[in-house]
N, CA, C and O of each residue as an XYZ file, in Angstrom:
544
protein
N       0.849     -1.175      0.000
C       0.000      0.000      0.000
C       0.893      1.236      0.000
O       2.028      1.261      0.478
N       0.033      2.645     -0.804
C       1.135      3.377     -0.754
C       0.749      4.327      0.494
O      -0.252      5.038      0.417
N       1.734      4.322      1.883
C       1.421      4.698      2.769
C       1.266      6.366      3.004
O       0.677      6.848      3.971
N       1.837      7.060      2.054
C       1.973      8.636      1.788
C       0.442      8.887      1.184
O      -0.072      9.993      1.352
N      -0.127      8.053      0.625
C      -1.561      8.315      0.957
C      -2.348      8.701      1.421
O      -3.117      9.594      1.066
N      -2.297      7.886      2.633
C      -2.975      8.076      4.000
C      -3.135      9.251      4.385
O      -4.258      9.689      4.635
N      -1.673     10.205      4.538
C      -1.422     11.053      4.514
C      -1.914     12.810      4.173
O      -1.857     13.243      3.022
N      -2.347     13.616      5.255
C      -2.507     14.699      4.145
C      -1.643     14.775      2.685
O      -0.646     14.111      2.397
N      -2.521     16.063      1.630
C      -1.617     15.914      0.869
C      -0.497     17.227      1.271
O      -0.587     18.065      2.169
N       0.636     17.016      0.160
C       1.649     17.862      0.507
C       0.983     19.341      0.320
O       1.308     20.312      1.004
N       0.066     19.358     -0.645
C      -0.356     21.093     -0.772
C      -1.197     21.329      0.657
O      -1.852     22.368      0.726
N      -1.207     20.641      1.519
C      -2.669     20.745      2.841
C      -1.767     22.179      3.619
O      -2.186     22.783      4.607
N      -0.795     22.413      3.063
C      -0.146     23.628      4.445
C       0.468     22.677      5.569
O       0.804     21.515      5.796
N       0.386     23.983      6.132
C       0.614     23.592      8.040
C       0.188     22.770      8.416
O      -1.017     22.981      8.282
N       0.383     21.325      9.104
C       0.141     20.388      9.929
C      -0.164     20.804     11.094
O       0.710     20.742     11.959
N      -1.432     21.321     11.416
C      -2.017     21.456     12.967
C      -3.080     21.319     12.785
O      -3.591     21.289     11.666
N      -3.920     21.153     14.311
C      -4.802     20.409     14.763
C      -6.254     21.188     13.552
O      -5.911     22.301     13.152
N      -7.171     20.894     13.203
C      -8.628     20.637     12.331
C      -7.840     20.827     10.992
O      -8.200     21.556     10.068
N      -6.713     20.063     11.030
C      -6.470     19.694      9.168
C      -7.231     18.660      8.895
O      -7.322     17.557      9.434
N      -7.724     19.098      8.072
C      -8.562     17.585      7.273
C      -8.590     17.241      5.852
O      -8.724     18.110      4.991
N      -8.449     15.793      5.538
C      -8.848     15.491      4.464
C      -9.154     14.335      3.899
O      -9.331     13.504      4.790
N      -9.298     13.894      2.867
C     -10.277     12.646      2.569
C      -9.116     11.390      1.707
O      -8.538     11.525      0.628
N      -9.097     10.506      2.433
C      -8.107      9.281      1.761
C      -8.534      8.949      0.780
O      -9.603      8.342      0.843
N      -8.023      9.142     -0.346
C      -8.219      8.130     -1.546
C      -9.160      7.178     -1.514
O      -9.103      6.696     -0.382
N      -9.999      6.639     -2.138
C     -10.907      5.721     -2.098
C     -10.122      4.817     -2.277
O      -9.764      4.341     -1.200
N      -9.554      4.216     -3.366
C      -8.422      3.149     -3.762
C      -7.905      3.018     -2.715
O      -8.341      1.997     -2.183
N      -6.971      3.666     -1.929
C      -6.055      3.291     -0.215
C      -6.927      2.609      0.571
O      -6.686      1.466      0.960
N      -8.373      3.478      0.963
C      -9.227      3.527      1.574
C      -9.811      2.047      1.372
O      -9.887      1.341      2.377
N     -10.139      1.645      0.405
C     -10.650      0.080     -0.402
C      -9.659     -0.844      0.564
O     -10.029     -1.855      1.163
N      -8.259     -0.252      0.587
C      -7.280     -1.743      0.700
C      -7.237     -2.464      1.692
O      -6.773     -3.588      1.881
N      -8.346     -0.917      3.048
C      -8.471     -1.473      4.510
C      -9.303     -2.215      4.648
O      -9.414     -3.275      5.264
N     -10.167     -1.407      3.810
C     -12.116     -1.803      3.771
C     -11.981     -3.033      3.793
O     -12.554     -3.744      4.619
N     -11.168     -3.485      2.846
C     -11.192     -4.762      2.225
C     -11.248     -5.882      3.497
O     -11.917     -6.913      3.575
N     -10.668     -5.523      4.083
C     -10.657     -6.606      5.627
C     -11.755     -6.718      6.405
O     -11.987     -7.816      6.911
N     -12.581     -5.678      6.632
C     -13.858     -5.611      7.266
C     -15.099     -6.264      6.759
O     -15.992     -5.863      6.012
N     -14.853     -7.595      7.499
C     -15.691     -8.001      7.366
C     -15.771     -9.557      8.542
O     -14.780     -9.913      9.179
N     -17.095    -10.273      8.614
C     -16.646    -11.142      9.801
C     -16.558    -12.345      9.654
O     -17.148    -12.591      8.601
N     -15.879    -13.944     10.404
C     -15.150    -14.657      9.821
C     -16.539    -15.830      9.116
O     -17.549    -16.365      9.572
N     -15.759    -15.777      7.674
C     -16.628    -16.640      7.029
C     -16.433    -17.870      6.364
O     -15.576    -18.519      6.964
N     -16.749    -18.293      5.652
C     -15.982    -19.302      5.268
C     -15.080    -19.288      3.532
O     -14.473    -20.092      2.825
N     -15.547    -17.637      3.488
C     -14.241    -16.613      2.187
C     -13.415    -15.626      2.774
O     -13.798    -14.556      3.247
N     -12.275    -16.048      2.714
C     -11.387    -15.002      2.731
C     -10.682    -14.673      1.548
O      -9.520    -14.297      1.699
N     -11.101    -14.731      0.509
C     -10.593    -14.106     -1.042
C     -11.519    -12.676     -0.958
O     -12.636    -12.489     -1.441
N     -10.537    -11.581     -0.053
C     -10.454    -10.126     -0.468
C     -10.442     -9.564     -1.795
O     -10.551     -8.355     -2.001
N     -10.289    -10.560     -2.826
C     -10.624     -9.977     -4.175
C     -12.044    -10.414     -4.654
O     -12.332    -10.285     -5.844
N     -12.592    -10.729     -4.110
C     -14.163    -11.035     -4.302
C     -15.244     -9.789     -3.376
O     -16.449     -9.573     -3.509
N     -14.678     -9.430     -2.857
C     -15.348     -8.315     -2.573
C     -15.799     -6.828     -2.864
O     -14.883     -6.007     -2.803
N     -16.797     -6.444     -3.107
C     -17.157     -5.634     -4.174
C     -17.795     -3.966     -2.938
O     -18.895     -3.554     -2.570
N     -16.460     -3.563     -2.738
C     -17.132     -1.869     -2.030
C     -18.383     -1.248     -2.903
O     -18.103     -0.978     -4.071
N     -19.588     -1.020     -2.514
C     -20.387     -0.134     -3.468
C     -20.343      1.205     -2.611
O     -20.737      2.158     -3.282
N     -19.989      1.527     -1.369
C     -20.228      2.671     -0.548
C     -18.773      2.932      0.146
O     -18.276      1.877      0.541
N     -17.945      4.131      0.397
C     -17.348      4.187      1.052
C     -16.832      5.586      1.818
O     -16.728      6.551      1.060
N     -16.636      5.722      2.639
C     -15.569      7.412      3.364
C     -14.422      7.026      4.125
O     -14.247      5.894      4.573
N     -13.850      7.739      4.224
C     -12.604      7.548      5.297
C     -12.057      9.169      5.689
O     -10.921      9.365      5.257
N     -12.441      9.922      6.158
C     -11.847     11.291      6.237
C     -10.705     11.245      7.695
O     -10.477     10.507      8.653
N     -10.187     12.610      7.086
C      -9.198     12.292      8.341
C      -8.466     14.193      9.048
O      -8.085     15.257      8.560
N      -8.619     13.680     10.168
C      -8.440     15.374     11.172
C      -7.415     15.277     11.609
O      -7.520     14.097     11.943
N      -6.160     15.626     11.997
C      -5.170     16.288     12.960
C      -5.533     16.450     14.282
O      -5.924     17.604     14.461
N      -5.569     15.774     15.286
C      -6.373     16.165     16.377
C      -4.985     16.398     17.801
O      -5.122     16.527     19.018
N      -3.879     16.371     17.023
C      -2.481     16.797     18.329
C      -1.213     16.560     17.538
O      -1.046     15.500     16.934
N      -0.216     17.643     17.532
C       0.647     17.751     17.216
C       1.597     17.799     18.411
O       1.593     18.779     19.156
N       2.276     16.933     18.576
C       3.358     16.489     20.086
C       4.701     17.760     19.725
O       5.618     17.679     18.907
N       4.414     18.698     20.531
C       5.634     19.916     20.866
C       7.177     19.362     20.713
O       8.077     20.055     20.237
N       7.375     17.846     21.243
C       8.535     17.520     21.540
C       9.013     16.750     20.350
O      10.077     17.053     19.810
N       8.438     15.993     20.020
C       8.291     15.072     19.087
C       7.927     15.808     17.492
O       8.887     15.958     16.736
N       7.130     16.062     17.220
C       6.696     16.632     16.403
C       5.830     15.722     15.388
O       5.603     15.813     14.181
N       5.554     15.066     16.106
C       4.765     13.811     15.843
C       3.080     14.122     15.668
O       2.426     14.474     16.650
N       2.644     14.007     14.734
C       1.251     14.238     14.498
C       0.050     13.181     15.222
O       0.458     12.314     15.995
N      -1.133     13.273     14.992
C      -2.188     12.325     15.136
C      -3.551     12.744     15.038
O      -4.268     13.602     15.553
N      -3.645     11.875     14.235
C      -5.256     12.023     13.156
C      -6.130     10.976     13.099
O      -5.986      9.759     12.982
N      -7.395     11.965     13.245
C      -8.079     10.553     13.621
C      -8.906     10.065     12.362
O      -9.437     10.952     11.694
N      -9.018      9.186     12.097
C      -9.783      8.733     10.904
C     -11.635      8.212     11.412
O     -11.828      7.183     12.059
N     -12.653      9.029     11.020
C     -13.530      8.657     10.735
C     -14.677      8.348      9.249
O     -15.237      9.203      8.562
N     -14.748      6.617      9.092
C     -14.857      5.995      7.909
C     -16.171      5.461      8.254
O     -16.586      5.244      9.393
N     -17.103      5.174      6.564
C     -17.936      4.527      6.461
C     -18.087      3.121      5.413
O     -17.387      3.034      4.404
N     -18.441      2.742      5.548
C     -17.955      0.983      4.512
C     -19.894      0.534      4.077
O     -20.861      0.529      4.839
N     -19.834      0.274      2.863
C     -20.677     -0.650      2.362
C     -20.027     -1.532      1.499
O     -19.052     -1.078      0.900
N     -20.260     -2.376      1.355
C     -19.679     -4.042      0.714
C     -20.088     -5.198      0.668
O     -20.591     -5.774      1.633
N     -19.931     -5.675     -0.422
C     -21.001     -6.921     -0.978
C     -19.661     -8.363     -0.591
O     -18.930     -8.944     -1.392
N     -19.749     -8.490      0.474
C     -19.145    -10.485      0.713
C     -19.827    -11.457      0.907
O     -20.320    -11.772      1.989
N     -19.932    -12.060     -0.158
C     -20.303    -13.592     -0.249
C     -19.474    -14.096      1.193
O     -18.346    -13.923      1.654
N     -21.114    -15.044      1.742
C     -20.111    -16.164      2.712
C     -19.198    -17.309      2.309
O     -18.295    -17.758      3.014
N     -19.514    -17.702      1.176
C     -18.638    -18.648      0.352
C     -19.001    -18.928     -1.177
O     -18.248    -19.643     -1.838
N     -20.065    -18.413     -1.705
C     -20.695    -18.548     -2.889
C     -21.295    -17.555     -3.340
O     -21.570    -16.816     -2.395
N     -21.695    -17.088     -4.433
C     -22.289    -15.542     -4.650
C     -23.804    -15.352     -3.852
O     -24.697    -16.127     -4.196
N     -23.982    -14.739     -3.215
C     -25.276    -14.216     -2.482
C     -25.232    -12.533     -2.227
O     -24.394    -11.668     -2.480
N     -26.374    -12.526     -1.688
C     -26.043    -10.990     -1.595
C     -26.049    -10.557     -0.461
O     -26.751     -9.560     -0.291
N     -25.399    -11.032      0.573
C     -24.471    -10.261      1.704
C     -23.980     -9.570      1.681
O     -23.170     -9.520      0.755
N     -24.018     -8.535      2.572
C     -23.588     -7.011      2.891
C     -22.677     -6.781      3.722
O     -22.497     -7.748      4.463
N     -21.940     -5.814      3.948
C     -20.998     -5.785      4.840
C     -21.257     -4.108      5.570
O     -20.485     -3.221      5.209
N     -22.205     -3.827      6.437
C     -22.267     -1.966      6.726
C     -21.498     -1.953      8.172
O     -21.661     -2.688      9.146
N     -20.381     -0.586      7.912
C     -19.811     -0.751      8.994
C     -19.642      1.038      9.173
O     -19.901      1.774      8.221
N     -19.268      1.476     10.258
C     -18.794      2.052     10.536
C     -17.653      2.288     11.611
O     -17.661      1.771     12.728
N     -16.573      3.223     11.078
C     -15.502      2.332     11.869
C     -14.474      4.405     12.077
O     -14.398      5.414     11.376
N     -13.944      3.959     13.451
C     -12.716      5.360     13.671
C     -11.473      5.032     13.986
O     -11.300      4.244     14.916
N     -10.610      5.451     13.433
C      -9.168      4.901     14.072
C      -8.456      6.067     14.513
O      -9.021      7.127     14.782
N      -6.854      5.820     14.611
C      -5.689      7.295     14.769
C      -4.585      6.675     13.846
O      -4.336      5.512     13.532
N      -4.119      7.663     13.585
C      -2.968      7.611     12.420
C      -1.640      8.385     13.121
O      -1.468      9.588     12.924
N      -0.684      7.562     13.987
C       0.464      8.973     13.918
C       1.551      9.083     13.130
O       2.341      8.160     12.929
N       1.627     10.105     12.699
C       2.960      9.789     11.574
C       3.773     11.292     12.113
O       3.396     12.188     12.870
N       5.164     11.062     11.264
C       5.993     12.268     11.258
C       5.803     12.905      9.760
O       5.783     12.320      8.677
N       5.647     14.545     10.112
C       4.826     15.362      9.267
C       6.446     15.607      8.239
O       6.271     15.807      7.037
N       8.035     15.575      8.807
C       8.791     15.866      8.331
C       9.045     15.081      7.314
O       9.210     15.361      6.127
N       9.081     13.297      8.292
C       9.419     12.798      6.912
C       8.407     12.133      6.356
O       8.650     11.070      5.783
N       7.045     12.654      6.427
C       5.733     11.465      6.078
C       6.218      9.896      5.911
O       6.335      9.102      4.978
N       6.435      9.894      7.331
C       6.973      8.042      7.836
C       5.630      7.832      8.871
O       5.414      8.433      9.924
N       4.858      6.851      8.265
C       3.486      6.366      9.277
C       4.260      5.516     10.640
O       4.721      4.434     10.276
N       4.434      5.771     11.857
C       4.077      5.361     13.117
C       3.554      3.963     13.321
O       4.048      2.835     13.317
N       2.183      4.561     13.527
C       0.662      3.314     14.025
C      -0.083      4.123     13.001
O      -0.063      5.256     12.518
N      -1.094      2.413     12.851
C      -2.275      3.140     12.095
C      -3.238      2.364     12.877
O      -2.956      1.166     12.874
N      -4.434      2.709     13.643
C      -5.145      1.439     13.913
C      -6.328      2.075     13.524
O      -6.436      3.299     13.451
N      -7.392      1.119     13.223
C      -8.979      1.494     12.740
C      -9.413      0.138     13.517
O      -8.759     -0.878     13.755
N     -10.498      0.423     13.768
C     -11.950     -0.348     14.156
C     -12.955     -0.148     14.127
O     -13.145      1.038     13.857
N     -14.425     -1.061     14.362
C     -15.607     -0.734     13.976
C     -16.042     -2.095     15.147
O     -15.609     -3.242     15.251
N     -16.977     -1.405     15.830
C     -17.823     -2.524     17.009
C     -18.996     -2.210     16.245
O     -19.498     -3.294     15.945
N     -19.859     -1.035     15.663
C     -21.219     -0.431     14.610
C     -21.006     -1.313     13.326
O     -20.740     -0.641     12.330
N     -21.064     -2.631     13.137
C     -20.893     -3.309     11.567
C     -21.784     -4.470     12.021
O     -21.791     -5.033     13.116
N     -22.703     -4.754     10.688
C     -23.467     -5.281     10.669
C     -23.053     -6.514      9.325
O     -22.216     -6.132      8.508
N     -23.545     -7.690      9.178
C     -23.267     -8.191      7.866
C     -24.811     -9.187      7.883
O     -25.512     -9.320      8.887
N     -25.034     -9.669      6.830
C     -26.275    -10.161      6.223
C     -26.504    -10.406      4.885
O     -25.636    -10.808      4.110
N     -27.840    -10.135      4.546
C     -28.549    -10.053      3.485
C     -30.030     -9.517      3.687
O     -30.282    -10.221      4.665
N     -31.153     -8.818      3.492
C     -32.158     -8.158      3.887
C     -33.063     -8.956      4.911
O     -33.941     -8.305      5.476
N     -32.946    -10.223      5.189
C     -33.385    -10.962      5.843
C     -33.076    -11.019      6.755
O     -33.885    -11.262      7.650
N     -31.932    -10.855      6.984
C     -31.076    -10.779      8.621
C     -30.221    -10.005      8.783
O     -29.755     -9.678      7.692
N     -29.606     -9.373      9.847
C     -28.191     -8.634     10.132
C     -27.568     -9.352     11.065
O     -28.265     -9.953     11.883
N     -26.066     -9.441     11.138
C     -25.710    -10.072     12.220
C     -24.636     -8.671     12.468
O     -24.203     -7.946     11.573
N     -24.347     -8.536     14.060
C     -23.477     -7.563     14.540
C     -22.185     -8.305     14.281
O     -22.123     -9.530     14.177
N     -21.029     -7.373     14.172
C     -19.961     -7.951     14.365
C     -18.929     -6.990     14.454
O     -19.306     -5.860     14.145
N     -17.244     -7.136     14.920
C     -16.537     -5.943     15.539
C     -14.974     -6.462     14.172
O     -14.693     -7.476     13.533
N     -14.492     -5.343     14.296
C     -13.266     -5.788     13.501
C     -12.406     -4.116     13.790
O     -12.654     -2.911     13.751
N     -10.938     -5.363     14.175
C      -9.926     -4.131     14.301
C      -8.152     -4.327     13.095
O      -7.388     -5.246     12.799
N      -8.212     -3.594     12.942
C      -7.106     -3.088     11.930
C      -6.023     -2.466     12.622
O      -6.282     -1.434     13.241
N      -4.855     -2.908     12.629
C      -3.589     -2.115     13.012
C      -2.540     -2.346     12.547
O      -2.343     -3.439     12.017
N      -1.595     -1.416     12.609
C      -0.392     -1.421     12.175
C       0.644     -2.117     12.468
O       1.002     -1.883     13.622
N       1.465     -3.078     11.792
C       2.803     -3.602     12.446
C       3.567     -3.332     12.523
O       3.934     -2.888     11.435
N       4.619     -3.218     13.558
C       5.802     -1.839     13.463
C       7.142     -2.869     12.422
O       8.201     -2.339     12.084
């Protein structure tokens, strides 16, 4: 993934706190792509996003450090088959934090989660939680 993505872009200015802006859908897809709960498919290329957001704020810039952190609030719709084509849904909503260094746009942590995700088909919803993080 290209992690400078994530990232404000370079024209955003000043790195301080209510910077905002909106991740790429494509980046945004590569997380999505995981959200979802355990089935008996895990072929992430069978999954079809029809809905998505991921925006993202500056919410502390560390004096010492100079270390940023942004929080990401995202929305997910997505079509996963449990193992065969059906029309299962995937609705989630999910917030994470992002810290990176603004000097050398080098990502930190990234973590996202969603406990608000539902999966089904119009007949049923089932709740379900999913967390995303970064490996150092």
């Amino acid at each position: 993934m290209d992690q400078a993505a994530l990232l404000p872009p370079r024209t955003a200015g000043r790195i301080a706190p209510g910077l905002s802006w909106r991740v790429d859908g494509a980046v945004a897809g590569r997380l999505w792509d995981h959200f979802y709960p355990p089935t008996e498919n895990n072929d992430v290329s069978r999954n079809r996003i029809e809905e998505q957001s991921l925006q993202a704020t500056i919410v502390s810039v560390d004096a010492r450090t100079g270390r940023a952190t942004a929080r990401f609030d995202g929305r997910l719709r997505m079509k996963h088959p449990f193992y065969k084509e059906d029309e299962k849904r995937v609705q989630a909503v999910a917030v994470g934090y992002l810290v990176f260094d603004p000097a050398t746009r080098r990502i930190r942590s990234l973590q996202l989660v969603t406990d608000q995700a539902e999966y089904g088909d119009a007949s049923r919803q089932m709740p379900f939680g999913v967390a995303v993080r970064s490996v150092p």
